[in-house]
The first five atom37 places (N, CA, C, CB, O) and aatype in JSON, in Angstrom:
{
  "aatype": [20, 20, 20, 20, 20, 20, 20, 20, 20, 20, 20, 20, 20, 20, 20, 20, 20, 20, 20, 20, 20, 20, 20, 20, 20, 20, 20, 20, 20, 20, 20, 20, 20, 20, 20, 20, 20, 20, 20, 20, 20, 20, 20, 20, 20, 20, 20, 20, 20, 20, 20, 20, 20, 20, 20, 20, 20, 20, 20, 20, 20, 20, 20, 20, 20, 20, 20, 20, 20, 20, 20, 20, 20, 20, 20, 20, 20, 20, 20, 20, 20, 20, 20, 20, 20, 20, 20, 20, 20, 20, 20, 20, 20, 20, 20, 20, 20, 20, 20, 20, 20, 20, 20, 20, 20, 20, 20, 20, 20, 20, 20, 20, 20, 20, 20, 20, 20, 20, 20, 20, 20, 20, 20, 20, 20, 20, 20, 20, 20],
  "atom_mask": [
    [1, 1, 1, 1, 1],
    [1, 1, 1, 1, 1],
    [1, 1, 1, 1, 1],
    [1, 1, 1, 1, 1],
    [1, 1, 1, 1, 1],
    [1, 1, 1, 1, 1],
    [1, 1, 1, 1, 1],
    [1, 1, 1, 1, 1],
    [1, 1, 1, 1, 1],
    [1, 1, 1, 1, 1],
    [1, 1, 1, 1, 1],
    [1, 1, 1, 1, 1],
    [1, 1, 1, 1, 1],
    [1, 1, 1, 1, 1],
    [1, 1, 1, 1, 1],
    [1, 1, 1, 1, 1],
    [1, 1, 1, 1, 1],
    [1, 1, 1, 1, 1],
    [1, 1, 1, 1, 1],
    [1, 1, 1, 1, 1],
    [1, 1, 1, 1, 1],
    [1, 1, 1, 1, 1],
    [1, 1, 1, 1, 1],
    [1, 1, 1, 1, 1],
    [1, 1, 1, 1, 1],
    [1, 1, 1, 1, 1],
    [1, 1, 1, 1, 1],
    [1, 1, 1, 1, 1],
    [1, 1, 1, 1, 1],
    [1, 1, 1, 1, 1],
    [1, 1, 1, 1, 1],
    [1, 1, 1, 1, 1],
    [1, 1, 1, 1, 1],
    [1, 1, 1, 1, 1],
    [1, 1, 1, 1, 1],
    [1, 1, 1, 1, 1],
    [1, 1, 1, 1, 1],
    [1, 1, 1, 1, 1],
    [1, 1, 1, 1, 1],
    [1, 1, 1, 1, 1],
    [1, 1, 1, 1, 1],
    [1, 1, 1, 1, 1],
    [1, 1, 1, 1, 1],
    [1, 1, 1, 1, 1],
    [1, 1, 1, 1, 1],
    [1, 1, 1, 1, 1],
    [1, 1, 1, 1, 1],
    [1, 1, 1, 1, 1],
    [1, 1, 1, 1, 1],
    [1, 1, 1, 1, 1],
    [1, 1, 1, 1, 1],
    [1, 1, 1, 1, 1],
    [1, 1, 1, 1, 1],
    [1, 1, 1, 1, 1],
    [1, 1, 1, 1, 1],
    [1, 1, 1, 1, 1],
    [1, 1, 1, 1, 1],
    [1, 1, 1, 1, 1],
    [1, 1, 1, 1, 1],
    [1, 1, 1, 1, 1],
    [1, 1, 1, 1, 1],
    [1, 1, 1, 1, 1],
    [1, 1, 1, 1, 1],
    [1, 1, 1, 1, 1],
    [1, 1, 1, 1, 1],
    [1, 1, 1, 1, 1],
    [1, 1, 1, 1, 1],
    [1, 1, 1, 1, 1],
    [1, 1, 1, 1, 1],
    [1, 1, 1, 1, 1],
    [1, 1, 1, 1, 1],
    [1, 1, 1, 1, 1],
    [1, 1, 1, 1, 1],
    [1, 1, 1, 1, 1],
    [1, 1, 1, 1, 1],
    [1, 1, 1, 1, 1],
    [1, 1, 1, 1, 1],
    [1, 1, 1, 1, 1],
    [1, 1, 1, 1, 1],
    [1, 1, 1, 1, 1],
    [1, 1, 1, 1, 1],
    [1, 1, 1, 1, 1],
    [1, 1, 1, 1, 1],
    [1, 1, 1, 1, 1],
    [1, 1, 1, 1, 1],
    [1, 1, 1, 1, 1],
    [1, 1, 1, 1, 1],
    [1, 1, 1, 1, 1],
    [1, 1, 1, 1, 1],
    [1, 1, 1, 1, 1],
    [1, 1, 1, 1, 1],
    [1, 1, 1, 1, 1],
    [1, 1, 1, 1, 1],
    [1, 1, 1, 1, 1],
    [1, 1, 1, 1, 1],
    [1, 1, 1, 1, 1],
    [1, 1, 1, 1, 1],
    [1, 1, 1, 1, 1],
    [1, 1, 1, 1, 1],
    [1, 1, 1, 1, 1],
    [1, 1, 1, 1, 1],
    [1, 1, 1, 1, 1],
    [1, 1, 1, 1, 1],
    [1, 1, 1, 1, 1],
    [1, 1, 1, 1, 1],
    [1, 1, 1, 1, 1],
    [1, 1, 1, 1, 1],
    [1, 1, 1, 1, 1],
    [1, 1, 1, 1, 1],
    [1, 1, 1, 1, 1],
    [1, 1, 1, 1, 1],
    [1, 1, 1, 1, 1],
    [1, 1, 1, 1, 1],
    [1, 1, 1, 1, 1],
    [1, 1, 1, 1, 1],
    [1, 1, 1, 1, 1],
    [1, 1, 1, 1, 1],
    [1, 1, 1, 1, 1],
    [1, 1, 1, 1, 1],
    [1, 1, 1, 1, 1],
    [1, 1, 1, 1, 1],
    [1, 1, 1, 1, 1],
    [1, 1, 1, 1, 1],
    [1, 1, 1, 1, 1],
    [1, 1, 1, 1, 1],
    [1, 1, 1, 1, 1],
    [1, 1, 1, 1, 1],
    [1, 1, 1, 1, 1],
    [1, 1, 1, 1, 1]
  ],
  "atom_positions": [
    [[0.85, -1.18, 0.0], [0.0, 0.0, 0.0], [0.88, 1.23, 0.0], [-0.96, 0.01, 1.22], [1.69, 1.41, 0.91]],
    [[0.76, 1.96, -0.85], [0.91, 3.64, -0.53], [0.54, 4.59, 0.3], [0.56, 4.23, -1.24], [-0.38, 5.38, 0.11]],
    [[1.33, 4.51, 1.33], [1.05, 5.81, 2.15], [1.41, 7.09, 2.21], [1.27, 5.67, 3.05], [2.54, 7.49, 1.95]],
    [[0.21, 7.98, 2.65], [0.67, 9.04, 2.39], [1.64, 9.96, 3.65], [-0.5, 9.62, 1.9], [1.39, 9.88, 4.86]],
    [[2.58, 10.71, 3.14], [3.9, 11.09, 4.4], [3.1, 12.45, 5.32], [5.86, 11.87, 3.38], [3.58, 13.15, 6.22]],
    [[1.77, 12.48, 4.71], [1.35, 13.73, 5.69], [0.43, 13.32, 6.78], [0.58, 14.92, 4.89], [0.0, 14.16, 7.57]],
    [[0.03, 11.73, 6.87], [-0.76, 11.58, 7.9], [0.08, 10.05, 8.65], [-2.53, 11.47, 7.3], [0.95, 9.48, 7.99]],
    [[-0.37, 9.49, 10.17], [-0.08, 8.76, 10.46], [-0.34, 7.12, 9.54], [-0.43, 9.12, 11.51], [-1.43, 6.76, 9.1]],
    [[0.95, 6.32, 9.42], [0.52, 5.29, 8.74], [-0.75, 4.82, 9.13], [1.38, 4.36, 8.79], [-1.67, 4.6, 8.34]],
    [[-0.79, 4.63, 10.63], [-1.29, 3.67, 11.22], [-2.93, 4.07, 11.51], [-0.38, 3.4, 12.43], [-3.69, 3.2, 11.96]],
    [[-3.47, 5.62, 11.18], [-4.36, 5.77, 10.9], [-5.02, 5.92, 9.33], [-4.39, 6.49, 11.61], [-6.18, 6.27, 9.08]],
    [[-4.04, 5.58, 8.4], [-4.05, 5.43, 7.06], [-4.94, 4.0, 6.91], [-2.46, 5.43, 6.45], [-6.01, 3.87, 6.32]],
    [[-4.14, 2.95, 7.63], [-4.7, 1.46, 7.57], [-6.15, 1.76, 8.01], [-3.87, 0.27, 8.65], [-7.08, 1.65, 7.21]],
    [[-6.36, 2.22, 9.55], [-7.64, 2.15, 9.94], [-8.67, 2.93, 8.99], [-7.67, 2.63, 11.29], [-9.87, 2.65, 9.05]],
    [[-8.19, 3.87, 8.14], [-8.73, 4.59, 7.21], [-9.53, 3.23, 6.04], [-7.38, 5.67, 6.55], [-10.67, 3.08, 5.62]],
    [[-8.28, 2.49, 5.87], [-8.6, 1.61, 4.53], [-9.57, 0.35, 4.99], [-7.03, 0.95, 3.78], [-10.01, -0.43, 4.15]],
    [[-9.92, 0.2, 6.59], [-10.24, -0.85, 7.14], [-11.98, -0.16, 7.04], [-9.33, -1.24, 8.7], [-12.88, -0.81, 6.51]],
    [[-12.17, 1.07, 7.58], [-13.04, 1.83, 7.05], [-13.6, 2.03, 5.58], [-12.65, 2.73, 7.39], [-14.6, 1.33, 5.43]],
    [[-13.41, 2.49, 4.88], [-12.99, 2.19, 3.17], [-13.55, 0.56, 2.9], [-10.86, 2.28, 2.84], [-14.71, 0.39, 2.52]],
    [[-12.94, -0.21, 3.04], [-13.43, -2.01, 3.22], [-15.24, -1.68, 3.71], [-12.19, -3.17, 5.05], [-16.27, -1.72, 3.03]],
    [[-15.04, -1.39, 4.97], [-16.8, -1.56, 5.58], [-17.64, -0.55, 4.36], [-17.12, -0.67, 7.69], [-18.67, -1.05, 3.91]],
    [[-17.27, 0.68, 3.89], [-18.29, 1.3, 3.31], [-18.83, 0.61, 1.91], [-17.85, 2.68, 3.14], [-19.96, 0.58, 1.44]],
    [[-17.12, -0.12, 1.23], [-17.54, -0.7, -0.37], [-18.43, -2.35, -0.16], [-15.68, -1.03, -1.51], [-18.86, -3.02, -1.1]],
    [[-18.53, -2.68, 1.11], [-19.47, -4.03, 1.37], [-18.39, -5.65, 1.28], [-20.9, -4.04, -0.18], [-18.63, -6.85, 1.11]],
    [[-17.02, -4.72, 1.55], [-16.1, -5.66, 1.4], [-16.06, -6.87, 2.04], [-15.14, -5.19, 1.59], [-16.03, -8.05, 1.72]],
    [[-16.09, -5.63, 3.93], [-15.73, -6.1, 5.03], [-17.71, -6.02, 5.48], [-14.29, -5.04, 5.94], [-18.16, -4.88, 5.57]],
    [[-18.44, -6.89, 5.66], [-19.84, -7.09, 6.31], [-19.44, -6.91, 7.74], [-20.62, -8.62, 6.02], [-18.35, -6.95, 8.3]],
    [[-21.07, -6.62, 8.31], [-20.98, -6.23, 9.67], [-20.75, -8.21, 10.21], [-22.76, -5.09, 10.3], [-20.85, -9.2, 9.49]],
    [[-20.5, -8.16, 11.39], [-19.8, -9.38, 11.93], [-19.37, -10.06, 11.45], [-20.2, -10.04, 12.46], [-19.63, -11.19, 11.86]],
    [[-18.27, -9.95, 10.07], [-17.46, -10.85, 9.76], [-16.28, -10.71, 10.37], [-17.35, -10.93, 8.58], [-15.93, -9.68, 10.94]],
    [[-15.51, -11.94, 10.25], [-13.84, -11.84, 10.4], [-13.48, -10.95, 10.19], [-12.99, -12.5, 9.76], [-14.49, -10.35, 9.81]],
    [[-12.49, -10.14, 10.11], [-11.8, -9.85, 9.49], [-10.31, -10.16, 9.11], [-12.03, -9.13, 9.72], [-10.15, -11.16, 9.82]],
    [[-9.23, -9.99, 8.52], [-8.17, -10.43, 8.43], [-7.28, -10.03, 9.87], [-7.7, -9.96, 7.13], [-7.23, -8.87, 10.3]],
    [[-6.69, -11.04, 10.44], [-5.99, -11.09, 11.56], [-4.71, -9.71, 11.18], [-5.39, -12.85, 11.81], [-4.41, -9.25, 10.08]],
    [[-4.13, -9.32, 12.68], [-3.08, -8.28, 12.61], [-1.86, -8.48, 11.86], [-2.68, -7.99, 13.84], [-1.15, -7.6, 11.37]],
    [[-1.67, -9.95, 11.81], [-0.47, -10.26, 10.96], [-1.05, -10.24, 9.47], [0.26, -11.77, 11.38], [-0.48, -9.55, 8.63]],
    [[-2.18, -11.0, 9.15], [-2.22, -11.29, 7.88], [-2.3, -9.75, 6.96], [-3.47, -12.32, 7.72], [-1.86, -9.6, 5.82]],
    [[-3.05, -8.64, 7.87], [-2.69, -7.26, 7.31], [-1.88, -7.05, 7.43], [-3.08, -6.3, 7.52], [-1.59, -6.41, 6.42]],
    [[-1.03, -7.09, 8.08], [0.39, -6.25, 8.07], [1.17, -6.59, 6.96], [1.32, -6.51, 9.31], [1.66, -5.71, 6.25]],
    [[1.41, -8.38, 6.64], [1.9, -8.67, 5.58], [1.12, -8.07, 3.91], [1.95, -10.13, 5.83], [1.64, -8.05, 2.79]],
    [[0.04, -7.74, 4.26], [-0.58, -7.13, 3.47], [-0.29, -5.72, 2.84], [-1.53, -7.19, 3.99], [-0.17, -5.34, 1.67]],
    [[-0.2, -5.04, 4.13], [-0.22, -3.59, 4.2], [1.7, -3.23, 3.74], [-0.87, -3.03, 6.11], [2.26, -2.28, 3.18]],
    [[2.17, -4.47, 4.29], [3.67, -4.14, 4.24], [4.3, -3.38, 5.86], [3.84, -2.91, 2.79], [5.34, -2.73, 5.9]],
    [[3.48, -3.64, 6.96], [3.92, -2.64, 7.66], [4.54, -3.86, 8.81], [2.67, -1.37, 8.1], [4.81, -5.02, 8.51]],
    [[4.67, -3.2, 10.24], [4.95, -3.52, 11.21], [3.85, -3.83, 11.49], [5.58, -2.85, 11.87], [2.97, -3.02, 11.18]],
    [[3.28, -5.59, 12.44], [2.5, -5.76, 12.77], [2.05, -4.87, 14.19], [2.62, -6.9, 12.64], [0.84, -5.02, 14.37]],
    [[2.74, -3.91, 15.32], [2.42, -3.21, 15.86], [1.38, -1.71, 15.28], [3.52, -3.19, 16.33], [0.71, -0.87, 15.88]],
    [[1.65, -1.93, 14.1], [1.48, -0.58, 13.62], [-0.13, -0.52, 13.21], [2.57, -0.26, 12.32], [-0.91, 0.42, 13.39]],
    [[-0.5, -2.44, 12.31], [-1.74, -2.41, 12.52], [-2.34, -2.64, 13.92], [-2.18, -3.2, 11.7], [-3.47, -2.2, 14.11]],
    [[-1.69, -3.28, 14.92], [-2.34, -3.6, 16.3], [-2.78, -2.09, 16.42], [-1.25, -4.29, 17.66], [-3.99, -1.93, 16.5]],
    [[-1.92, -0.84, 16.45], [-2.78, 0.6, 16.82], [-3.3, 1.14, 16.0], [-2.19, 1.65, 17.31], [-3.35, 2.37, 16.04]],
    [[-3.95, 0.35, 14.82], [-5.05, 1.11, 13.99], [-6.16, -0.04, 14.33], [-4.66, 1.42, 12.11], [-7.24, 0.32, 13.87]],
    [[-6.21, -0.86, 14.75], [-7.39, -2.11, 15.27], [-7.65, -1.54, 16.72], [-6.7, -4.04, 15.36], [-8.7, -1.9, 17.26]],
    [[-6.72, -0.59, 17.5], [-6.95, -0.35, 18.9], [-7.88, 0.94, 18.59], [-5.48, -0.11, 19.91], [-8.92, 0.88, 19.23]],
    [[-7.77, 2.27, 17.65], [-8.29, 2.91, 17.26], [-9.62, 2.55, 16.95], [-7.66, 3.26, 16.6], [-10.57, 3.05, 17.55]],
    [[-9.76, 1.75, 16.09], [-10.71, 1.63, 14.96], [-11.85, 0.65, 16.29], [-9.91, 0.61, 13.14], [-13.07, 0.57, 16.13]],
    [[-11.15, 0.03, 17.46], [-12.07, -0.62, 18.62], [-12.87, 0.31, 19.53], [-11.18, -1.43, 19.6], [-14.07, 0.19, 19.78]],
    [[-11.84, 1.47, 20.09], [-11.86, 2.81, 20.52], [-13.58, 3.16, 19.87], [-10.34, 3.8, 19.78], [-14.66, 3.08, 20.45]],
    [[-13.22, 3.62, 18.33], [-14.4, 4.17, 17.84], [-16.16, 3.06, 17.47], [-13.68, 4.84, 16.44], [-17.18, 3.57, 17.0]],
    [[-16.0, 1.44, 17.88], [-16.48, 0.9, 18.11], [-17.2, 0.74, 16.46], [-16.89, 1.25, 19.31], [-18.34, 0.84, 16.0]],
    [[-15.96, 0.45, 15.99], [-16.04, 0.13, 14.5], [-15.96, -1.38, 14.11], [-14.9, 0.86, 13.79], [-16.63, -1.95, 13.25]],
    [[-14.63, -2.1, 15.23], [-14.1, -3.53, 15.29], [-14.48, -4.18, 16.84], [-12.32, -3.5, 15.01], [-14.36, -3.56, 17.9]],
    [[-14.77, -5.04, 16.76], [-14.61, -6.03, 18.16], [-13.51, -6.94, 18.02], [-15.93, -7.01, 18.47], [-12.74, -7.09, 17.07]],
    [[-13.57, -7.4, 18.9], [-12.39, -8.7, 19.51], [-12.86, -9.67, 20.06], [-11.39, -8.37, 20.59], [-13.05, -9.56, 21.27]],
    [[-13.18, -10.8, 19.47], [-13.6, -12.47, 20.3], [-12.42, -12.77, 20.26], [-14.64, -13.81, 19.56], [-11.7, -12.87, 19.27]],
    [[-12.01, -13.03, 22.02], [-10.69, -13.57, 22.23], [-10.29, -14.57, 21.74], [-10.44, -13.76, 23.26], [-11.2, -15.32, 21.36]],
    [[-9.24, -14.93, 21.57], [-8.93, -16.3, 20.78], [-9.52, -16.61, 19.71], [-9.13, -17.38, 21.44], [-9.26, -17.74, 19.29]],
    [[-10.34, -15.91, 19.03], [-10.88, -15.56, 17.57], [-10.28, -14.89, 16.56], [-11.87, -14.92, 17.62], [-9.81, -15.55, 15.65]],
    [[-10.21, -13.84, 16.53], [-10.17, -12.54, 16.41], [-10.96, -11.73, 16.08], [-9.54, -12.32, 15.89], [-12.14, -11.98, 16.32]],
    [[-10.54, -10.22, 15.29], [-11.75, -9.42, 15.15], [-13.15, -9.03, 14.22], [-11.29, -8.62, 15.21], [-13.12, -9.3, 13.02]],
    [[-13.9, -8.63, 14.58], [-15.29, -8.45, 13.82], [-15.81, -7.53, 13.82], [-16.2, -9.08, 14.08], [-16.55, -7.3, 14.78]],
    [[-15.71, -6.63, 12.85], [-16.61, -5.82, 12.14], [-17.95, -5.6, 12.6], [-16.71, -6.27, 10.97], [-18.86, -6.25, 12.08]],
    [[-18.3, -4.35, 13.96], [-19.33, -4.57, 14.84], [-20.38, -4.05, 13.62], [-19.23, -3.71, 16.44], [-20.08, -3.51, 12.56]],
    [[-21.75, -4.39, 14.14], [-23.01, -4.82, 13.52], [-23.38, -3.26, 12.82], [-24.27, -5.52, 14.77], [-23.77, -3.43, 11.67]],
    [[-23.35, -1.87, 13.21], [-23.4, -0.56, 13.27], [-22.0, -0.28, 12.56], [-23.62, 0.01, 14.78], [-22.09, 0.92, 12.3]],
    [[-21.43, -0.48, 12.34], [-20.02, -0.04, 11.94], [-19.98, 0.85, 10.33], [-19.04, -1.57, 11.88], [-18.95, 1.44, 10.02]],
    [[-20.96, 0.85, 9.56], [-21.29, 1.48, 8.37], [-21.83, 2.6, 8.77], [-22.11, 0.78, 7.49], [-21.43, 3.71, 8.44]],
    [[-23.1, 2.26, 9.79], [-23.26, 3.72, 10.04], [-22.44, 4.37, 10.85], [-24.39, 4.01, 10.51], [-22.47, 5.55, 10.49]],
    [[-21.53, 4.2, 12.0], [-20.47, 5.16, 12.49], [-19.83, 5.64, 11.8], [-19.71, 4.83, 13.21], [-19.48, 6.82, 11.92]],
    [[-19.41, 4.77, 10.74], [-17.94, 5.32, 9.63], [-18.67, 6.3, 8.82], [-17.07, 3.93, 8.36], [-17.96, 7.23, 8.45]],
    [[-20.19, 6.37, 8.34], [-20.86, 7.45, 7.45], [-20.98, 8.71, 8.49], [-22.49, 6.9, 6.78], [-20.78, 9.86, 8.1]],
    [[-21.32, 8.43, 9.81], [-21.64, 9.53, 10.46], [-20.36, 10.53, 10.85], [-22.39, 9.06, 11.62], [-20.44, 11.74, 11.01]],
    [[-19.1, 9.68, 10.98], [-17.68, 10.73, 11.32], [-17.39, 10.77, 10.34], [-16.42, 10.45, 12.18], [-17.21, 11.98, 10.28]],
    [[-17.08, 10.3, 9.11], [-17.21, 10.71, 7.59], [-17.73, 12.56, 7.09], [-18.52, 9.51, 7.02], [-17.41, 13.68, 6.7]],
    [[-18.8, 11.58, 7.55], [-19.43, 12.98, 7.14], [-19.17, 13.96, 7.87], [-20.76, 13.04, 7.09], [-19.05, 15.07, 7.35]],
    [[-18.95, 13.74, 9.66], [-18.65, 15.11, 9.85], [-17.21, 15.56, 10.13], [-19.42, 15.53, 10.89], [-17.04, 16.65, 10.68]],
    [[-16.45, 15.01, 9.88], [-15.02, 15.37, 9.21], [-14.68, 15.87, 7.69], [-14.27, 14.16, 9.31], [-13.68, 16.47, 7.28]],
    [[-15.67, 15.48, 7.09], [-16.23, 16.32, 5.58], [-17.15, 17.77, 5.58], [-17.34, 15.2, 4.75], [-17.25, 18.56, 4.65]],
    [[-17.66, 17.84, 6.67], [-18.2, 19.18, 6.89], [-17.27, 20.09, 7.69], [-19.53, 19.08, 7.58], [-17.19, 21.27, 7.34]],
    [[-16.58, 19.66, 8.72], [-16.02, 20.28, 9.42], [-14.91, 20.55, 9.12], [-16.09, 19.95, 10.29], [-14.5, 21.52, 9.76]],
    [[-14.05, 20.05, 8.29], [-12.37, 19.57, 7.5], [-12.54, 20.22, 6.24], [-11.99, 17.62, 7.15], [-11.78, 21.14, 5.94]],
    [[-13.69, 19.76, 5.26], [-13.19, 19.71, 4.25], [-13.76, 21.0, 3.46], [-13.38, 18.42, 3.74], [-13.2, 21.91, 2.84]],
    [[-15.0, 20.74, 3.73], [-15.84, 21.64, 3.13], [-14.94, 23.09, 3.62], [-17.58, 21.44, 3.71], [-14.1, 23.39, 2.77]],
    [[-14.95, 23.64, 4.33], [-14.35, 25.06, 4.87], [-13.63, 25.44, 3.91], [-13.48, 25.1, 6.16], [-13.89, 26.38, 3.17]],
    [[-12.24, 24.41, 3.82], [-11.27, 24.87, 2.59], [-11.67, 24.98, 1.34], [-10.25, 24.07, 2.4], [-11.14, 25.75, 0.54]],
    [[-12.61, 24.23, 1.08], [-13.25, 24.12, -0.43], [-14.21, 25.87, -0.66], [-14.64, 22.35, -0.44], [-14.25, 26.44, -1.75]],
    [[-14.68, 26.26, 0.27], [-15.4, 27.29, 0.39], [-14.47, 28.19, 0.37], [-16.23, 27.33, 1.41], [-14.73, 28.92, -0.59]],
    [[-13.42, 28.58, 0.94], [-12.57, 29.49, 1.0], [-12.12, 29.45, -0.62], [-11.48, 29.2, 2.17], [-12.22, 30.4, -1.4]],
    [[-11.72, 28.44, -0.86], [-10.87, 28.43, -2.35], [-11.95, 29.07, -3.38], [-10.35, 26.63, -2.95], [-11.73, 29.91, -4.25]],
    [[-13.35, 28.37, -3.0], [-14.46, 29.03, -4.19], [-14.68, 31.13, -4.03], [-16.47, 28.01, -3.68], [-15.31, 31.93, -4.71]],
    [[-14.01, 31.25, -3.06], [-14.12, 32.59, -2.73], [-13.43, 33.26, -3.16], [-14.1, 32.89, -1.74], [-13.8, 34.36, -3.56]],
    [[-11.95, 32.78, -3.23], [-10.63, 33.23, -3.66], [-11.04, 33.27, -5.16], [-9.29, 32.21, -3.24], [-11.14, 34.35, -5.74]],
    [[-11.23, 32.26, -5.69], [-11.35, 32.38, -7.26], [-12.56, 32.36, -7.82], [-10.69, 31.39, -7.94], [-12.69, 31.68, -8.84]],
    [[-13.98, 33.24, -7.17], [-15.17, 33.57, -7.56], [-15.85, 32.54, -8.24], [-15.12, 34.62, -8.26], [-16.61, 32.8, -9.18]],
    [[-15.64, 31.33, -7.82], [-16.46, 30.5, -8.03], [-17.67, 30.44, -7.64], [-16.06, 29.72, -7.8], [-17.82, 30.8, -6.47]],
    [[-18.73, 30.08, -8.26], [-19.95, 30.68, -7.76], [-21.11, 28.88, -7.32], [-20.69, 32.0, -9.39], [-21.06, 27.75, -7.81]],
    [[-21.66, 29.27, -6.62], [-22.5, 27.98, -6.29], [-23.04, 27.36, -7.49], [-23.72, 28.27, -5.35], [-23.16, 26.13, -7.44]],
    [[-23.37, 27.94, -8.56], [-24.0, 27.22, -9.81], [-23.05, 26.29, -10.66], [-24.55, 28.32, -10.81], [-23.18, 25.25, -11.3]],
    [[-21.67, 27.49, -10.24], [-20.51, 26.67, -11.16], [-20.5, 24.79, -10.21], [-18.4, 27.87, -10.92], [-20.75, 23.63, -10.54]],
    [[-20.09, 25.46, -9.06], [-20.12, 23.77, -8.24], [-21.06, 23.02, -8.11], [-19.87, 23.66, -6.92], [-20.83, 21.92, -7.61]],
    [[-22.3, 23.31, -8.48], [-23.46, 22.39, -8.54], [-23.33, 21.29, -9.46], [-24.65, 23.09, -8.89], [-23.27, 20.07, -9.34]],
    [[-23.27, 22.45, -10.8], [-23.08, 21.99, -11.87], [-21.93, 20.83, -12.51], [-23.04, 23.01, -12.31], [-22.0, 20.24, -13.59]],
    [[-20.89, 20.74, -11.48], [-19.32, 20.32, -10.97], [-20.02, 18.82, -10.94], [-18.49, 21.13, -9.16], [-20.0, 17.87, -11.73]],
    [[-20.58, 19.05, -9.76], [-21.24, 17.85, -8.92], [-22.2, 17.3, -9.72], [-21.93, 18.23, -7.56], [-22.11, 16.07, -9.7]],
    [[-22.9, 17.62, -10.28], [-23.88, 16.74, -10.94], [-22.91, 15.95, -12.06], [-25.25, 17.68, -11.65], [-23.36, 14.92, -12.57]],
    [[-22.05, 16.28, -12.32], [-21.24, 15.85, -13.85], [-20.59, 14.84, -13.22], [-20.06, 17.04, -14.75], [-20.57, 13.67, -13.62]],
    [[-19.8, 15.47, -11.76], [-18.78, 13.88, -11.77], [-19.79, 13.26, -11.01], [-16.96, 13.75, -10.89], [-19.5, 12.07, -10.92]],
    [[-21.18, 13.6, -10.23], [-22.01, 12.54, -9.76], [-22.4, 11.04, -10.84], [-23.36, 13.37, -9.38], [-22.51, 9.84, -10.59]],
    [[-22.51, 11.84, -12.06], [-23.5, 10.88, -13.02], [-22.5, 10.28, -13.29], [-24.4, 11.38, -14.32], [-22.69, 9.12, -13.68]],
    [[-20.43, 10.98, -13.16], [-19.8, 9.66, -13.45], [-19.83, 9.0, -12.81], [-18.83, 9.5, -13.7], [-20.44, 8.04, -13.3]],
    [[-19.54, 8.8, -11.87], [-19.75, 7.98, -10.3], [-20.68, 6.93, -10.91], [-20.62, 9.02, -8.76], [-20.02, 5.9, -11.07]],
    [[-21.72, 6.8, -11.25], [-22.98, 6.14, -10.86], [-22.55, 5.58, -12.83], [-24.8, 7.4, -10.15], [-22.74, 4.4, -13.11]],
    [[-22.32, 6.0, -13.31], [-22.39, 5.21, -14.54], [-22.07, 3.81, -14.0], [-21.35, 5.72, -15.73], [-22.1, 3.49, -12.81]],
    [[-21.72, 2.95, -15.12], [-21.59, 1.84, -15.58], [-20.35, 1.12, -15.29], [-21.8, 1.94, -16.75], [-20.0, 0.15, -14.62]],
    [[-19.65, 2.3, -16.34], [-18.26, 2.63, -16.27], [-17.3, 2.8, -15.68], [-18.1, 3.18, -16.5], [-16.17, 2.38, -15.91]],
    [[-17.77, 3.57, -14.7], [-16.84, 3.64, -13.93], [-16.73, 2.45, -12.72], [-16.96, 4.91, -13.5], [-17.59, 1.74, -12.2]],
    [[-14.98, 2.58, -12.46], [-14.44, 1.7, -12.14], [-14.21, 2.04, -11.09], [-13.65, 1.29, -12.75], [-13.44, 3.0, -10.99]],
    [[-14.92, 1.23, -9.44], [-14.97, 1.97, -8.07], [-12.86, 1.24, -7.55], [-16.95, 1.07, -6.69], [-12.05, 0.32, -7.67]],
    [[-13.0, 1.9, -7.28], [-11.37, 1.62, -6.58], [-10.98, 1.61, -4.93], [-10.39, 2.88, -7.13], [-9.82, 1.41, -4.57]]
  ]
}
């Protein structure tokens, strides 16, 4: 995996473990892949996923059946849509607003933005990643 050098790896993974639950990868109470088998995955230090599984437990995204391992709690789509979203209102949107200000972008222009790459999104065609 490619990580990026401006955020923590190890919340990068829990990012992608997130990412998994929203595309219907990872179902609510399934397995999921043990700390080693991601790590060999991810390429990292298996400590590194243990503190994105301690995170991602924290936010009551993953459980732990001892001597099992972990599962993808039953709610876990909707937590990840609900801090999603408001880390997209609160994070993202702001800067995006500022920039439309700076360069007189006007709400019709970005509507209009959005409806175009919406309908790509939803085509056929396109290829979800």
């Amino acid at each position: 995996m490619n990580f990026n050098t401006n955020q923590s790896i190890f919340i990068q993974i829990a990012d992608r473990v997130c990412d998994r639950v929203l595309s219907g990868e990872y179902q609510a109470d399934a397995r999921i892949p043990s700390v080693r088998e991601l790590a060999v995955e991810m390429e990292v230090n298996p400590n590194t996923v243990m503190r994105s599984f301690e995170r991602l437990q924290a936010n009551d995204i993953i459980y732990n059946k001892r001597g099992i391992g972990y599962f993808i709690a039953s709610d876990a789509e909707k937590k990840i849509r609900k801090m999603r979203h408001n880390q997209f209102v609160d994070e993202v949107l702001p800067s995006v607003f500022k920039e439309m200000h700076l360069l007189g972008v006007n709400l019709s222009e970005l509507t209009e933005a959005y409806h175009l790459y919406s309908s790509i999104l939803n085509s056929d065609n396109y290829e979800k990643k």
